[in-house]
C-alpha positions, 0 to 999 in steps of 0.5 A: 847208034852203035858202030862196031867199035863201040859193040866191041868195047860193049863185049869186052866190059861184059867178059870182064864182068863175067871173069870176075864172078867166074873167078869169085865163084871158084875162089868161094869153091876153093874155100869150101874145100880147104875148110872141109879138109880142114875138118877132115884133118881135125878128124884125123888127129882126133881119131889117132887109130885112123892112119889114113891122111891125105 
């Protein structure tokens, strides 16, 4: 049987859980954009005409 305390801890390890995809998920967002602004900067170099940077 469940009581309130054991609820709590149950909720606890679920936000835990959950904090850490929501964590992964932004972390792997943050990595596509430095790649692609990578690529864009590689662009930028390539094409010294563009006086464009970011």
């Amino acid at each position: 049987m469940f009581n309130e305390r054991e609820s709590l801890r149950l909720r606890l390890e679920q936000l835990n859980d959950k904090e850490i995809t929501v964590m992964q998920e932004i972390q792997k967002e943050r990595d596509n954009i430095y790649s692609k602004l990578r690529e864009l900067d590689g662009k930028d170099v390539e094409c010294p005409t563009n006086n464009k940077k970011l």
